[in-house]
VMD Tcl script that builds the backbone (N, CA, C; Angstrom):
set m [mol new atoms 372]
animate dup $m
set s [atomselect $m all]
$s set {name element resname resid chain x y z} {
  {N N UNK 1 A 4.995 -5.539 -12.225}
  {CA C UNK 1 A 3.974 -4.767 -11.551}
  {C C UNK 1 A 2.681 -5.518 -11.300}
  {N N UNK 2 A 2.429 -6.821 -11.934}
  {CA C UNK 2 A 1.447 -7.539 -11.482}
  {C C UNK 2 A 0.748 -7.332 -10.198}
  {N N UNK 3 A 2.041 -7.685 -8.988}
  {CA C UNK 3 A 1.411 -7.519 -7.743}
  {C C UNK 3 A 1.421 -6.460 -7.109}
  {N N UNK 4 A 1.779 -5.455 -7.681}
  {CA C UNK 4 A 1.580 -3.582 -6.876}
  {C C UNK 4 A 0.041 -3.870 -6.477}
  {N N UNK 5 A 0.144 -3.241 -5.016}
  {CA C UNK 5 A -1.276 -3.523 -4.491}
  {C C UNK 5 A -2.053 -4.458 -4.185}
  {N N UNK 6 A -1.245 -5.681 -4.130}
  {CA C UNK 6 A -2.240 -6.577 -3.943}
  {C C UNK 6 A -1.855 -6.658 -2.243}
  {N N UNK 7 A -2.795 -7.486 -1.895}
  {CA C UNK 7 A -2.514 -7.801 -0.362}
  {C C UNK 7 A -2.433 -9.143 0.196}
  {N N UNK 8 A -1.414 -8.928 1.286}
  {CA C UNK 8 A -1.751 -10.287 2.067}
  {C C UNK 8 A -2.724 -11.076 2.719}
  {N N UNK 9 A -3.608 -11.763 2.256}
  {CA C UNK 9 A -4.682 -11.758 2.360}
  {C C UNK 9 A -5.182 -13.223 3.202}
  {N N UNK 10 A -4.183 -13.791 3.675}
  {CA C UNK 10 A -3.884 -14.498 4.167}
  {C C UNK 10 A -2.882 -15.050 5.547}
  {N N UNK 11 A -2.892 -14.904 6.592}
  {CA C UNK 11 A -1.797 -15.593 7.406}
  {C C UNK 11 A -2.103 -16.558 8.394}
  {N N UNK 12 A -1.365 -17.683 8.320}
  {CA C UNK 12 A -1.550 -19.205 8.811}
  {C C UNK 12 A -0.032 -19.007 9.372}
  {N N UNK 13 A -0.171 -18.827 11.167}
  {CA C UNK 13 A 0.712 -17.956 11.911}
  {C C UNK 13 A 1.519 -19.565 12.290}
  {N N UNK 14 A 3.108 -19.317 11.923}
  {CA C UNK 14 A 4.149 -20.416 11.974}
  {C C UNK 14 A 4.146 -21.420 10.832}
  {N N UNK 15 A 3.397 -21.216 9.438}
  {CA C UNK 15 A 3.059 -21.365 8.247}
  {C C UNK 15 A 3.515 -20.821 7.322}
  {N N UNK 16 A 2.534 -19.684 7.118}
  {CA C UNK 16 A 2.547 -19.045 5.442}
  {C C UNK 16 A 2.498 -18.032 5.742}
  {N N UNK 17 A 2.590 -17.254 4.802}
  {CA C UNK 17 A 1.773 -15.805 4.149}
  {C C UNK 17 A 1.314 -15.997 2.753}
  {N N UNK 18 A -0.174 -15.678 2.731}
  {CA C UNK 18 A -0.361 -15.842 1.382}
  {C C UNK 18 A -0.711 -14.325 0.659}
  {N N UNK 19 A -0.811 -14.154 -0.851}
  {CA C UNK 19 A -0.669 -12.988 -1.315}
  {C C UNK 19 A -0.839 -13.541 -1.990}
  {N N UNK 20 A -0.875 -12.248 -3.910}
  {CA C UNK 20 A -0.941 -12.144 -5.275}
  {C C UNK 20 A -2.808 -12.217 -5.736}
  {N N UNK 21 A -3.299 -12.530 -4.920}
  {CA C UNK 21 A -4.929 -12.146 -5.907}
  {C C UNK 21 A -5.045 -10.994 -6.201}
  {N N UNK 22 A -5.700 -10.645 -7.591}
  {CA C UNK 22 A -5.844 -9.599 -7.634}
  {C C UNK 22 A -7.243 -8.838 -7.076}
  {N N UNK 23 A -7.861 -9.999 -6.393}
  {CA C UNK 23 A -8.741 -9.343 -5.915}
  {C C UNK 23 A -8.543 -8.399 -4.975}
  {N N UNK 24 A -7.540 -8.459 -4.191}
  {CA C UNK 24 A -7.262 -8.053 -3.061}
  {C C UNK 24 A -7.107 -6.576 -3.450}
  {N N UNK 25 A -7.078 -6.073 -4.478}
  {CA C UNK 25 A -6.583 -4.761 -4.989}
  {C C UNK 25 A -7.770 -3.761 -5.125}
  {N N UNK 26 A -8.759 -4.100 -5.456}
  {CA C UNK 26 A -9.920 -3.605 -5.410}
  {C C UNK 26 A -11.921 -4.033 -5.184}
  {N N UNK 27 A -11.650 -5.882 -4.971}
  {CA C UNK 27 A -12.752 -6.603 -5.273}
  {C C UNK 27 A -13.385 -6.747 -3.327}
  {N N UNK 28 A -14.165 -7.029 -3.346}
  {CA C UNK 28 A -14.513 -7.058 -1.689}
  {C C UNK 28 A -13.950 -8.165 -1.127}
  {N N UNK 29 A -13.729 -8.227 0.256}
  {CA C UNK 29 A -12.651 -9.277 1.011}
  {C C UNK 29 A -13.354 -10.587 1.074}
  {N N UNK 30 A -14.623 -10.930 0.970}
  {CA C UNK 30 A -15.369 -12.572 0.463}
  {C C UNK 30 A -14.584 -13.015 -0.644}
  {N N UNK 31 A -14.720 -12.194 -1.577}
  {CA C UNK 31 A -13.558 -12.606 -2.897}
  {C C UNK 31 A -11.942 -12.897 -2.834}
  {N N UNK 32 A -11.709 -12.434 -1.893}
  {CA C UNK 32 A -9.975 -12.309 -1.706}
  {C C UNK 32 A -9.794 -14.351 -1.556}
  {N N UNK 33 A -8.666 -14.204 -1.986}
  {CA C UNK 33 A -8.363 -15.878 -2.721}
  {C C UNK 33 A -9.384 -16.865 -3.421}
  {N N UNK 34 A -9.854 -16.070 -4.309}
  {CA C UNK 34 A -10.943 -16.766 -5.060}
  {C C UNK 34 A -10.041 -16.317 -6.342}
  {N N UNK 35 A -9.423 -14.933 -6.841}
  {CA C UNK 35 A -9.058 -14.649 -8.062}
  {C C UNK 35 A -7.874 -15.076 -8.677}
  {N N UNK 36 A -7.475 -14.363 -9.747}
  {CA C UNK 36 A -6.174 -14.863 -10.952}
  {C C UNK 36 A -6.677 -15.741 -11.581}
  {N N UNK 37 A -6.187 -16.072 -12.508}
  {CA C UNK 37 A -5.731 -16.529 -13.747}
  {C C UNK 37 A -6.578 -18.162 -13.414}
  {N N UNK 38 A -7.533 -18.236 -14.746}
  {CA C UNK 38 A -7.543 -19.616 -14.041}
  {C C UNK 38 A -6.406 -21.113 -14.566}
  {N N UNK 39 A -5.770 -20.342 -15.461}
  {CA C UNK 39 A -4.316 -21.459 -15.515}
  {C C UNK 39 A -3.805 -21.559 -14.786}
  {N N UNK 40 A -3.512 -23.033 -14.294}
  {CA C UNK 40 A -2.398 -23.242 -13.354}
  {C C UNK 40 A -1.465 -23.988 -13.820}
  {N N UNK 41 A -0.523 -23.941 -12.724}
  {CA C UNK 41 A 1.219 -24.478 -12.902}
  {C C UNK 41 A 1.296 -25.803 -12.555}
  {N N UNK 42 A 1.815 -26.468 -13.312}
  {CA C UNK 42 A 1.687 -27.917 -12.899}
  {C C UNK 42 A 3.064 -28.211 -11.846}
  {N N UNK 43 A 3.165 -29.072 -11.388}
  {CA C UNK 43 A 3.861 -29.470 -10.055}
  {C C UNK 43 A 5.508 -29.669 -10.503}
  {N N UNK 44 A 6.337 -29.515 -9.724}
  {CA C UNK 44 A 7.865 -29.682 -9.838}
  {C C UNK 44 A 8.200 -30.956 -8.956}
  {N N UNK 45 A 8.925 -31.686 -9.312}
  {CA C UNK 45 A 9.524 -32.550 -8.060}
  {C C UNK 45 A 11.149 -32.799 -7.967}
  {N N UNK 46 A 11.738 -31.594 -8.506}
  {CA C UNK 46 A 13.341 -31.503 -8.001}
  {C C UNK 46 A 13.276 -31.424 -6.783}
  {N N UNK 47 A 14.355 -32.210 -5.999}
  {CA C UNK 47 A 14.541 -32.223 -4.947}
  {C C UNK 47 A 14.915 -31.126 -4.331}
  {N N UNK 48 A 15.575 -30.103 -5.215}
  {CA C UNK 48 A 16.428 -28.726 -4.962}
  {C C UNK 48 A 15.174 -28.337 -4.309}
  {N N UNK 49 A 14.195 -28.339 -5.032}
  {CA C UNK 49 A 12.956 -27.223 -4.894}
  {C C UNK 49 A 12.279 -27.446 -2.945}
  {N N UNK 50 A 12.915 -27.355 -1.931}
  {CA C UNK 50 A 12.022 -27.295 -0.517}
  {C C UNK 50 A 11.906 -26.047 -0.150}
  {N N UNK 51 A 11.123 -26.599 0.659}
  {CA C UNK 51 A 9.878 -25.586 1.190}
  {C C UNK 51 A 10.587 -25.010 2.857}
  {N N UNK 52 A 12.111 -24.499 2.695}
  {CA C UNK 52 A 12.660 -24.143 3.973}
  {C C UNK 52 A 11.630 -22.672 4.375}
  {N N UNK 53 A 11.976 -22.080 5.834}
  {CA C UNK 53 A 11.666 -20.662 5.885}
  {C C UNK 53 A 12.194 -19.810 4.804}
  {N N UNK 54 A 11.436 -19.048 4.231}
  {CA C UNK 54 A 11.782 -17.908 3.233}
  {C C UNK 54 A 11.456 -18.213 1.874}
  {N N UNK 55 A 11.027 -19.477 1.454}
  {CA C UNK 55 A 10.364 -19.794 0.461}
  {C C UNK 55 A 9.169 -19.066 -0.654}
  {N N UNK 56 A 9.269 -19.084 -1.653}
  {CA C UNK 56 A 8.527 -18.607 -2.178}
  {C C UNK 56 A 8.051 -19.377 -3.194}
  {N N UNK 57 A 6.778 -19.475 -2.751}
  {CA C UNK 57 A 5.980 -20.859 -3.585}
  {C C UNK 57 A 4.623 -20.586 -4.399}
  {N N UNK 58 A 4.110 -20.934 -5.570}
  {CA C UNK 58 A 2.844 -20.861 -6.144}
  {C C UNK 58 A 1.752 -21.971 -4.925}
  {N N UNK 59 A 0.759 -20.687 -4.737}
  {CA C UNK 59 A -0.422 -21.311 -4.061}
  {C C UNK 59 A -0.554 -22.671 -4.494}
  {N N UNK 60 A -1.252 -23.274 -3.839}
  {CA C UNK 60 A -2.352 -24.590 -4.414}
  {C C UNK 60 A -3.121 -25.230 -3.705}
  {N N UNK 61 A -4.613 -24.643 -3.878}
  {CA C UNK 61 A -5.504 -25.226 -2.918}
  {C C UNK 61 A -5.922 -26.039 -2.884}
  {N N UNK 62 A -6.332 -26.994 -1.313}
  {CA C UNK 62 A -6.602 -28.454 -1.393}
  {C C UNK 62 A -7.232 -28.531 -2.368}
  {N N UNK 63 A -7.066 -29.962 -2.995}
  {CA C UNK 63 A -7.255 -31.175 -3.578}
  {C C UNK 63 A -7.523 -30.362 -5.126}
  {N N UNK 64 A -6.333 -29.244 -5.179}
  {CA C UNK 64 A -6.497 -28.579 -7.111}
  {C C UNK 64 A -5.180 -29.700 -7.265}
  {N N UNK 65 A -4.964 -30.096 -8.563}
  {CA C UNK 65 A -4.343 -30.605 -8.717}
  {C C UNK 65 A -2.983 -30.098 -9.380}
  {N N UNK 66 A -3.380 -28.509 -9.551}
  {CA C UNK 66 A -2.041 -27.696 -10.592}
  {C C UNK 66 A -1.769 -26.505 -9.544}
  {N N UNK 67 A -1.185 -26.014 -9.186}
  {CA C UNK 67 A -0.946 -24.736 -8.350}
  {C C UNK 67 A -1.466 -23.705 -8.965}
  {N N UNK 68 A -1.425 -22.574 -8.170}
  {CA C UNK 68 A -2.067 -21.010 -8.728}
  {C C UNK 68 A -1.368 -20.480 -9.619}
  {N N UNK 69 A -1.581 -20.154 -10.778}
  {CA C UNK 69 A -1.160 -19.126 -11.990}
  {C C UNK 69 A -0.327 -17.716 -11.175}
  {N N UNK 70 A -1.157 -17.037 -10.195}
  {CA C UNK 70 A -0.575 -15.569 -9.291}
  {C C UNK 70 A -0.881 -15.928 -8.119}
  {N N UNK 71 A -1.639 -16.256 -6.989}
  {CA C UNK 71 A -1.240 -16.287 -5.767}
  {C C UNK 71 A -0.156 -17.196 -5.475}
  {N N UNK 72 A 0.657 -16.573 -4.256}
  {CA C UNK 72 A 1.835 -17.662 -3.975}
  {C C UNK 72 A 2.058 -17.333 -2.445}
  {N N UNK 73 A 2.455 -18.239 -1.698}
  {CA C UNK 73 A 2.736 -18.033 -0.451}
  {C C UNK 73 A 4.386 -18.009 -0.071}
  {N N UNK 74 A 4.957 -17.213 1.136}
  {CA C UNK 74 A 5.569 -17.070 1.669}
  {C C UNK 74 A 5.641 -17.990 2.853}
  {N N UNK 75 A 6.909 -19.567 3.125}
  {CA C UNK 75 A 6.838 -19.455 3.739}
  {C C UNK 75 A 7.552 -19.296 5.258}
  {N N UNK 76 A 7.181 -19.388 6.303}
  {CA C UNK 76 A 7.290 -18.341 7.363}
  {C C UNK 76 A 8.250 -19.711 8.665}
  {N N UNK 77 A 8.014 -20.919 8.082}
  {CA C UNK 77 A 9.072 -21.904 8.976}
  {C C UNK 77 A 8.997 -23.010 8.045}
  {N N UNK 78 A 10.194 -23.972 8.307}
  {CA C UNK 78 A 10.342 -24.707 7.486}
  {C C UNK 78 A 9.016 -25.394 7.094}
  {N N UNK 79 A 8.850 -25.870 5.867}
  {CA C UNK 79 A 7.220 -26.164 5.327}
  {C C UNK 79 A 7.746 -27.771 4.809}
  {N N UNK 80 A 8.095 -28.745 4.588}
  {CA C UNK 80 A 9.099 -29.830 4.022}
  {C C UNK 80 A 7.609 -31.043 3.723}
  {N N UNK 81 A 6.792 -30.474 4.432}
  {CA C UNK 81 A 5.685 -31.431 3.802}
  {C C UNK 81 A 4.863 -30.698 2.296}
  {N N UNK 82 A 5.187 -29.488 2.468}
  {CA C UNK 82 A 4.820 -29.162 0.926}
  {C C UNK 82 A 5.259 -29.642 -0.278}
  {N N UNK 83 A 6.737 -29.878 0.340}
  {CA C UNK 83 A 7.608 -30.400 -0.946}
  {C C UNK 83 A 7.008 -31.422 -1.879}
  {N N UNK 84 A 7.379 -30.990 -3.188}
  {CA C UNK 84 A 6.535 -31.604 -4.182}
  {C C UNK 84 A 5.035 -31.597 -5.220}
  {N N UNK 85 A 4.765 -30.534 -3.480}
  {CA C UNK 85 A 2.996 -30.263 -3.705}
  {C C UNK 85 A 2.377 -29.335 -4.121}
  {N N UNK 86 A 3.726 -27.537 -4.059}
  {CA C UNK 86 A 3.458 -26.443 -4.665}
  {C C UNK 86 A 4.899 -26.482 -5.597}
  {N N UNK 87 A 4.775 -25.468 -6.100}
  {CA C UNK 87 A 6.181 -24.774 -7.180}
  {C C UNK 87 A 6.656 -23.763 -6.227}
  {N N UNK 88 A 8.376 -23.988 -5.959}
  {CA C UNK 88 A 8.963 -23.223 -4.817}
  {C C UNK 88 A 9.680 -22.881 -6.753}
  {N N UNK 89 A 9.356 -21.098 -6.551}
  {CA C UNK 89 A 9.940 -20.373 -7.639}
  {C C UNK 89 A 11.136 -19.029 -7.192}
  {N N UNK 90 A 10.553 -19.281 -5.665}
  {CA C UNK 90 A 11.864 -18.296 -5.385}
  {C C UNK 90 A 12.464 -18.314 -3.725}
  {N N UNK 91 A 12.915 -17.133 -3.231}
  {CA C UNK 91 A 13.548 -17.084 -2.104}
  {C C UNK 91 A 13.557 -15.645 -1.383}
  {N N UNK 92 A 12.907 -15.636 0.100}
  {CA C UNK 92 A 13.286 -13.963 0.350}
  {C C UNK 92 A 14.536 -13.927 0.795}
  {N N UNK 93 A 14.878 -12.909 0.011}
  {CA C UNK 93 A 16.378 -12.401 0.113}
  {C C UNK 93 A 16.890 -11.336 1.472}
  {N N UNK 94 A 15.599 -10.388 1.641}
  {CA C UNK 94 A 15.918 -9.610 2.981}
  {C C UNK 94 A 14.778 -9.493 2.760}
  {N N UNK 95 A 14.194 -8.310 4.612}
  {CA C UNK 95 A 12.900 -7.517 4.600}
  {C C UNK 95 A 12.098 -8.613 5.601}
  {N N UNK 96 A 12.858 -9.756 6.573}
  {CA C UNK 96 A 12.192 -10.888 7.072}
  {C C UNK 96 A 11.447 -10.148 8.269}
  {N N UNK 97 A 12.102 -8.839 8.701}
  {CA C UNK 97 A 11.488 -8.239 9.903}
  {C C UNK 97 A 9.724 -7.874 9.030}
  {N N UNK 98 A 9.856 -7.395 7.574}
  {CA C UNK 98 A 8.240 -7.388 7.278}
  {C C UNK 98 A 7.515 -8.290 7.092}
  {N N UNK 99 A 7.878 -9.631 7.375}
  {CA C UNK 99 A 7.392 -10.514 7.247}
  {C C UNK 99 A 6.972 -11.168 8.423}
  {N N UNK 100 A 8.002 -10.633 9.290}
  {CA C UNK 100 A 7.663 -11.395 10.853}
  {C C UNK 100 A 6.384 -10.171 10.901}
  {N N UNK 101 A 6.272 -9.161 10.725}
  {CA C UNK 101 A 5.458 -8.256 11.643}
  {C C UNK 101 A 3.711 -8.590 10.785}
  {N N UNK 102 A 3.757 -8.833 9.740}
  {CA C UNK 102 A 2.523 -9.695 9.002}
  {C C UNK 102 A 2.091 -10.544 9.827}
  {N N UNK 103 A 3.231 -11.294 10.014}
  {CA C UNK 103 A 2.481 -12.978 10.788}
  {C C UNK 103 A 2.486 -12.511 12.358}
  {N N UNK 104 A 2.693 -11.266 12.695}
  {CA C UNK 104 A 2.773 -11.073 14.079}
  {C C UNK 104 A 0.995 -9.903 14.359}
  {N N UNK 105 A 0.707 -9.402 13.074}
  {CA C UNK 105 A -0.508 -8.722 13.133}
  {C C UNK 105 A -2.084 -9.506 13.542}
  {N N UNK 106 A -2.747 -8.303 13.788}
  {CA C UNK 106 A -3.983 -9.472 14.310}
  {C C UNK 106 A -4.404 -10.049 13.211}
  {N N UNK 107 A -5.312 -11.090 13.765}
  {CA C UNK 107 A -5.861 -12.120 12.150}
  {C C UNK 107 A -7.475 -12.551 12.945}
  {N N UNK 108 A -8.079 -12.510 11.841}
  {CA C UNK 108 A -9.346 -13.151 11.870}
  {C C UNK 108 A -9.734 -13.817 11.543}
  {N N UNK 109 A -9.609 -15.587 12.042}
  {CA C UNK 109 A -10.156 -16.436 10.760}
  {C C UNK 109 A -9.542 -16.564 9.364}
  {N N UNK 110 A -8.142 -16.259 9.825}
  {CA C UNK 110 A -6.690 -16.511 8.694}
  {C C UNK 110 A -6.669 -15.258 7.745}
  {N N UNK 111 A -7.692 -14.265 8.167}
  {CA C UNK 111 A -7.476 -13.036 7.447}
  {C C UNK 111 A -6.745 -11.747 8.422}
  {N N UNK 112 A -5.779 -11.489 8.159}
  {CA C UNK 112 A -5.392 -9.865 8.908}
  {C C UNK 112 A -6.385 -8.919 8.874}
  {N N UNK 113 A -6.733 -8.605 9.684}
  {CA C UNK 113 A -7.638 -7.292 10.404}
  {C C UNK 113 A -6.977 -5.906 9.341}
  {N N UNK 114 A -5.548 -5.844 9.144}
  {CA C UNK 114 A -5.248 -5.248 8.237}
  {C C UNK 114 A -4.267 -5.151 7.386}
  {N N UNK 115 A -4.552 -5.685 6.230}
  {CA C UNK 115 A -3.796 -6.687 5.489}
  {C C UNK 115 A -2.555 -5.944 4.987}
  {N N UNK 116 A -1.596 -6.508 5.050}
  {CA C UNK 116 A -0.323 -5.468 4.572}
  {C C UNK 116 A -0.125 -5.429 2.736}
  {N N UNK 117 A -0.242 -4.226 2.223}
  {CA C UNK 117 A 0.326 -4.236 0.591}
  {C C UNK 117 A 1.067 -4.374 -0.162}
  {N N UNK 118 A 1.750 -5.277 -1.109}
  {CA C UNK 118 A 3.044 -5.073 -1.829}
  {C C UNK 118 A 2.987 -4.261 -2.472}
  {N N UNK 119 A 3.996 -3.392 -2.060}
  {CA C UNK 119 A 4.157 -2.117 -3.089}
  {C C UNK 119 A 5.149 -2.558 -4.301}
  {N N UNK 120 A 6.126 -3.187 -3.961}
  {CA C UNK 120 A 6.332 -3.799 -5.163}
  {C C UNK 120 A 7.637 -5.103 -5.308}
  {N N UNK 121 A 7.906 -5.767 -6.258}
  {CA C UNK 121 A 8.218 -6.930 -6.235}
  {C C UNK 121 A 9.603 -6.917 -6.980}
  {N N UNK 122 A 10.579 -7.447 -6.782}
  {CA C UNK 122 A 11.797 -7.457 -7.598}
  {C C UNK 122 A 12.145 -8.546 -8.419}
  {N N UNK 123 A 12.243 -8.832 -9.425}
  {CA C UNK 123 A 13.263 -10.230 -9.844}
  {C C UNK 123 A 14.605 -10.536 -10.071}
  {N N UNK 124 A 15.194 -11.067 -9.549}
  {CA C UNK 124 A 16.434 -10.849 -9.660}
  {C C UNK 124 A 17.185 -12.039 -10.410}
}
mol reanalyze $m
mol bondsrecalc $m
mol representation Tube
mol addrep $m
């Protein structure tokens, strides 16, 4: 339940989707990808681990040297220059039509005009 409510707070259209701050849940939108955890994940370099469409990867903003503890991006076409550079921890399994319609919403300056919510998250 971590991410119930958080939002996409992010889209970099033929890129990403980014998500998991918890700011996004109740803190004002200047704050949105500023929050979580300030531990981060240090880097993977299995080869298994690329960055195809449907990826699901721990954030990591330029020049941090550990990825994000909770934000993580989705991404949205093959990404193969990431490889190495975030933690690919998972895979979307279905639901790509809600994902196209995110990266298909208006954006402002890499923020959606209106950001879509995870209601909730599965592990499988």
């Amino acid at each position: 339940g971590a991410y119930t409510g958080t939002r996409f707070h992010q889209v970099e259209r033929g890129n990403f989707l980014q998500g998991g701050d918890p700011n996004t849940v109740a803190g004002e939108p200047e704050t949105w990808g500023q929050g979580g955890s300030a531990e981060g994940v240090e880097g993977e370099s299995d080869p298994a681990l690329r960055h195809f469409k449907g990826a699901l990867a721990a954030w990591r903003a330029p020049g941090a040297k550990r990825s994000h503890a909770s934000q993580f991006l989705i991404t949205t076409s093959d990404q193969n220059q990431r490889d190495g550079q975030t933690v690919v921890f998972g895979r979307v399994l279905e639901g790509e039509s809600a994902l196209e319609a995110i990266e298909s919403s208006p954006v402002v300056d890499g923020r959606p005009q209106d950001p879509a919510i995870v209601e909730s998250v599965e592990v499988l």
